[in-house]
Every structure is written in structure tokens, then in C-alpha cells.
BAMARKE-814073 format. One line per field, with one value per residue (C-alpha): residue number from 1; x, y, z negated. Coordinates in Angstrom, 3 decimals, padded with zeros to 6 digits. Layout:
num	c(NUM_...)
east	c(X_...)
north	c(Y_...)
up	c(Z_...)
***
This chain:
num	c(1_2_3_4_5_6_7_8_9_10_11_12_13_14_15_16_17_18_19_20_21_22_23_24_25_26_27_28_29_30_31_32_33_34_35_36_37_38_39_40_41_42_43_44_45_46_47_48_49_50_51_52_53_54_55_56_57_58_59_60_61_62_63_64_65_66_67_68_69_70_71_72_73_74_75_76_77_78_79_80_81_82_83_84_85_86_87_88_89_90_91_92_93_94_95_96_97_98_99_100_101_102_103_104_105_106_107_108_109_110_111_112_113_114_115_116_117_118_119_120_121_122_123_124_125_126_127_128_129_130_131_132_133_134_135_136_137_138_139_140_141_142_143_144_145_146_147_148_149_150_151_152_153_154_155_156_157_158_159_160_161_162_163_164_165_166_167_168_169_170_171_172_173_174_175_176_177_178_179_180_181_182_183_184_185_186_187_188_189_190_191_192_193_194_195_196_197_198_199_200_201_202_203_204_205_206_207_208_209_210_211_212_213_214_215_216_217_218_219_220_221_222_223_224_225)
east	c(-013.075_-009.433_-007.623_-009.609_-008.117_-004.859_-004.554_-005.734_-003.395_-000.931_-002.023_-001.664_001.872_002.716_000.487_001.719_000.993_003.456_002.803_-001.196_-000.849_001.662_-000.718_-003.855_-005.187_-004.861_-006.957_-009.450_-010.101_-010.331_-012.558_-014.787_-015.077_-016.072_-018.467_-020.306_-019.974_-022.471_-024.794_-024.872_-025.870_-028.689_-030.557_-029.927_-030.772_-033.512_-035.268_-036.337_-035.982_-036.918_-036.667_-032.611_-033.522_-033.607_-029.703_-026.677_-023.964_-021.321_-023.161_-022.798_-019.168_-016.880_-013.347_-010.148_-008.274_-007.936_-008.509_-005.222_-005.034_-005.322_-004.151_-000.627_-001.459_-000.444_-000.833_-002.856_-005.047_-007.888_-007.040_-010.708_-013.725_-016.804_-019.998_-023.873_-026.420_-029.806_-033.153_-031.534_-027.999_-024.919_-026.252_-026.219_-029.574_-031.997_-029.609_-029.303_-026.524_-022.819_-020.143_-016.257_-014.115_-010.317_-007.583_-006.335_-009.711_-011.052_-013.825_-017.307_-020.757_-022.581_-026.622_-027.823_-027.474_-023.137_-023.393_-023.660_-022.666_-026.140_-027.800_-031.345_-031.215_-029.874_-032.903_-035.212_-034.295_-033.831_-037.648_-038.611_-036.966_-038.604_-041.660_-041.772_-039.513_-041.500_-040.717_-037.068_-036.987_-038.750_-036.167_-033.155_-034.634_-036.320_-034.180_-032.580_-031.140_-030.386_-027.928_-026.147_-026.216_-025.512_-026.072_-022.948_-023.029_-020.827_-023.006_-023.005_-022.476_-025.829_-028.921_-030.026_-031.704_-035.159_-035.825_-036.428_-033.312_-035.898_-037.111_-036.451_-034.341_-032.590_-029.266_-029.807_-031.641_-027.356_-026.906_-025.868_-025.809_-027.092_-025.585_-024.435_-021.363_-020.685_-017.025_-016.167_-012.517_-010.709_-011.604_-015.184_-014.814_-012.254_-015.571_-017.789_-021.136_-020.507_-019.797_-022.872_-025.083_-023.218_-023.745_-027.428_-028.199_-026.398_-028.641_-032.174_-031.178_-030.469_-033.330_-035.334_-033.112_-032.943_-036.714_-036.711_-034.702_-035.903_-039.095_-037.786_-036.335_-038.838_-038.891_-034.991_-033.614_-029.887_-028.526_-027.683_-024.351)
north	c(004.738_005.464_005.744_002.720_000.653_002.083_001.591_-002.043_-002.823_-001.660_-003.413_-006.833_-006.114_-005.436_-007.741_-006.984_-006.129_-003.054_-001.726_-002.060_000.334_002.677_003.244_003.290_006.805_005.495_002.212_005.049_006.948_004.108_002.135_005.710_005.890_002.380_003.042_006.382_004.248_001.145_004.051_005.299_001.552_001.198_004.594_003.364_-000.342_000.718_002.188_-001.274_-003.408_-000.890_-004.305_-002.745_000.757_000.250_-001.039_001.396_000.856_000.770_-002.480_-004.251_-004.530_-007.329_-007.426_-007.595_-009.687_-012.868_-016.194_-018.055_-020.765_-023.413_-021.847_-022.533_-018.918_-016.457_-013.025_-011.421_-009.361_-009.835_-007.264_-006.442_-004.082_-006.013_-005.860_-007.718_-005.738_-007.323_-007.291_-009.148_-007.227_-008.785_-012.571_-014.177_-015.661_-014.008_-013.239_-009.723_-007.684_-008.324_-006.324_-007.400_-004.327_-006.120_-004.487_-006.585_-006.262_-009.115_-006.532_-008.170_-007.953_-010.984_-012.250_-015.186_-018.025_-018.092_-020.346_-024.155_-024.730_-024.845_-027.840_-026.958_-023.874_-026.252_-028.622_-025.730_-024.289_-027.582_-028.367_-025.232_-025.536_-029.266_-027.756_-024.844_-025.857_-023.653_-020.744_-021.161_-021.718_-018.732_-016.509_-018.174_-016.969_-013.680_-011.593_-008.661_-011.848_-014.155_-011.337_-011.237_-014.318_-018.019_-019.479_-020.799_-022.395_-025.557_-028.695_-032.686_-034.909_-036.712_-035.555_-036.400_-039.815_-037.837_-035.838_-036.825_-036.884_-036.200_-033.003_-030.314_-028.820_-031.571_-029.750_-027.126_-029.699_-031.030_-027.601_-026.760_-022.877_-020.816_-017.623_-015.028_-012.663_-010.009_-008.833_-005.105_-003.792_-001.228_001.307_001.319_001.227_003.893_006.516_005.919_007.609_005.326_002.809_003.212_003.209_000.101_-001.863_-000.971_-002.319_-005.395_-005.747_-004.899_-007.646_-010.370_-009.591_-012.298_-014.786_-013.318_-012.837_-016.674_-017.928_-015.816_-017.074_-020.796_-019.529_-017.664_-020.499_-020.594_-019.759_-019.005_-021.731_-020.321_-019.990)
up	c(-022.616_-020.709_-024.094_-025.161_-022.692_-023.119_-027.290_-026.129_-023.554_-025.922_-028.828_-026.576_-025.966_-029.287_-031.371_-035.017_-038.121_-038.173_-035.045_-035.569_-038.838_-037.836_-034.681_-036.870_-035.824_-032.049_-033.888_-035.285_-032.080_-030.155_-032.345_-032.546_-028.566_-028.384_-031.140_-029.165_-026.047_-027.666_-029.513_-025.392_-024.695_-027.205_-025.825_-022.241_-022.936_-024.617_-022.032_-021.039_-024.544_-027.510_-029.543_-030.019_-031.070_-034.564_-034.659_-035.877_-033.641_-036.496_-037.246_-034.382_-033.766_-034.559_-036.197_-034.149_-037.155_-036.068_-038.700_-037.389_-040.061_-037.439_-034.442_-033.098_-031.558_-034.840_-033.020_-035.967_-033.441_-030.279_-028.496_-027.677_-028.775_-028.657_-029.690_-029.786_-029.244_-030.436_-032.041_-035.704_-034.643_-033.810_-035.065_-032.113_-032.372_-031.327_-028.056_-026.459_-025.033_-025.277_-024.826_-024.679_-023.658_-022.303_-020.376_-016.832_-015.711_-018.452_-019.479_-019.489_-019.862_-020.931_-022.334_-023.225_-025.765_-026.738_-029.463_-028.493_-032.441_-033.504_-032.571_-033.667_-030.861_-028.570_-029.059_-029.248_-025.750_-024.004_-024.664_-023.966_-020.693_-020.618_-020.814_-018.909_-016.454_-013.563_-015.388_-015.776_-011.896_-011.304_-013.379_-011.617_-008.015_-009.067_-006.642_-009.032_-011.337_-008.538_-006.886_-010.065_-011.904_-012.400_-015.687_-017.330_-020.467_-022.307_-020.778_-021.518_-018.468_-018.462_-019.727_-023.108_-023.110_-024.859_-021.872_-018.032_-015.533_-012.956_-014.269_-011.864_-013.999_-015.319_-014.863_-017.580_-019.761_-020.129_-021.644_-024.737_-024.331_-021.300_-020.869_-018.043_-017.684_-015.440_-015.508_-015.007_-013.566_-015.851_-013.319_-014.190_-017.834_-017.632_-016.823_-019.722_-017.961_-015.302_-017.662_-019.203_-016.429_-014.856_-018.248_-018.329_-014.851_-015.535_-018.846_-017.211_-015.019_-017.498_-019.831_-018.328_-019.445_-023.033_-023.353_-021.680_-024.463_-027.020_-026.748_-027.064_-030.443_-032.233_-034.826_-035.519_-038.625_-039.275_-041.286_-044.812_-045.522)
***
């Protein structure tokens, strides 16, 4: 995972076209480490979730090309291996383990629901949440999670006028996605056992929120494209 970091941190300072393909072997090896490193990840996450075992880990990584049509940014590349690792595969509903591998320390580890663009998941988890509201309290203080994790997510100011303001959790009814991250220094991503065993605690941690959400979204269906 070293020379992963390095091809990246090189790739950000030199975010072209012609450097990206005359260093496309360093692209190759790089892209194969990170690769290994995620089929690691599946056999160590699924110690706890065997709902990811199925997945190839080819299958779950994303692109680096960037769409910059309407971006004043026009570097062509993210300079970032990532990857979803999930029950459906990297679709980001229903949620699992993410992985976003950065130089400068940016590295992170993240679960939960991403995606506040679909409004039919939002609606899904927010009466889920509505209705089992003790639950989702219970998850926020259950001690391995708590240590870890607060849940993020994009959020409206007020809560929706269809659900109670006095709820007791009224706050995360303003959601519109409810997700953690845990960040991890280039040091620790430089030793991929480490690496690996690092990533898995931080997953067996956060699976209560995932299996929390998941269950609010056993009924969604990805809108057809």
C-alpha cells in the first residue's frame, strides 16, 4: 500500500493526461495492490457480515476519470482508489463498507447512507428512525460505536413538517443521509496487514448503523436509469 500512496501523491501533482499514460504500469501496480488489499477486506469483513462474500473485488472499485463538463476544476483525475464494499456491490444502496485511499493523510474509512440524492431512501430512513427512534438511540450509545463515531450526514435546518420536532431524535429526522468516517494517516495505510486489520475494526464497529439503515431500506429500489 506504500507504492500506492506514492503513484497517488504523484498523480496529484501531476494531474494529466500525459503523465497518467506514460506512468500507466505505476497506474497498473497500484490499481492491483489496491485491488488484493479490498479482496483482504472482504475475507476480514466477512468474518462478521458474510452478506459481502459473494463480491469480486475487481467489481467494486470506482474510476479515477473525472466527468469535468461542469466543473471550473479540469484536472482529468481523483487522485484516489476507492471502493464500496456491499451486499448489491458498490451501489450505494444497500450501504456497507467504503474505502477512499488519499495521500496527506485524507485516507478514510466510511458506512452508512452517502447518497442524500435519492429522496425515496431519505423518506424511508427518516420513518424508520420516526418509528423506532429507541433503537437508533441505543446504537448511538452502544459503547464500541460511541468511542468511534458521530453520525454526519447533509441535514435540513428544521425538521420536516410530517414528522414530530419533539421526537427524541428529532435531530437526525433533519437528515438527509447518515453516515460515519474514520480517517486513517498514511502511516497506517502504508502497512497493508495493519491496514487491514485497522479497517476491519473500524467496520465491525459501524455495522450497526448499516444493518440500522439497511433494514429501513429493504423496500428501495434503484431508480432505473
Amino acid at each position: 500500500m506504500k507504492d500506492v500512496l506514492d503513484y497517488l501523491t504523484d498523480l496529484s501533482q501531476n494531474n494529466n493526461r500525459e503523465w497518467f499514460h506514460a506512468n500507466k504500469d505505476r497506474y497498473q501496480n497500484a490499481n492491483t495492490a489496491f485491488v488484493r488489499c479490498i479482496g483482504e477486506l472482504i475475507t476480514a469483513i466477512g468474518a462478521f457480515d458474510a452478506g459481502i462474500l459473494h463480491n469480486s473485488p475487481k467489481e467494486l472499485t470506482f474510476k479515477m476519470m473525472r466527468d469535468t463538463r461542469f466543473s471550473r476544476d479540469k484536472s482529468p483525475y481523483n487522485p484516489m482508489f476507492r471502493a464500496h464494499i456491499a451486499p448489491a456491490g458498490k451501489l450505494p444502496i444497500p450501504v456497507g463498507y467504503y474505502v477512499a485511499i488519499a495521500p496527506g493523510d485524507r485516507s478514510f474509512l466510511g458506512g452508512g447512507l452517502f447518497a442524500s440524492m435519492f429522496k425515496d431512501a431519505t423518506a424511508m430512513v427518516r420513518d424508520h428512525i420516526a418509528a423506532n427512534g429507541e433503537a437508533f438511540g441505543a446504537l448511538l450509545r452502544e459503547e464500541a460505536f460511541a468511542a468511534r463515531y458521530r453520525v454526519k450526514g447533509e441535514a435540513l435546518k428544521q425538521v420536516p413538517k410530517e414528522y414530530d420536532a419533539t421526537h427524541p431524535q428529532a435531530e437526525y429526522l433533519k437528515y438527509k443521509s447518515w453516515y460515519v468516517e474514520a480517517f486513517v494517516p498514511d502511516e497506517a495505510v502504508a502497512d497493508t496487514d495493519g491496514f487491514v486489520r485497522r479497517a476491519a475494526r473500524a467496520f465491525r464497529a459501524m455495522k450497526p448503523l448499516n444493518d440500522y439503515l439497511n433494514a429501513a431500506l429493504r423496500n428501495f429500489k434503484m431508480p432505473a436509469r
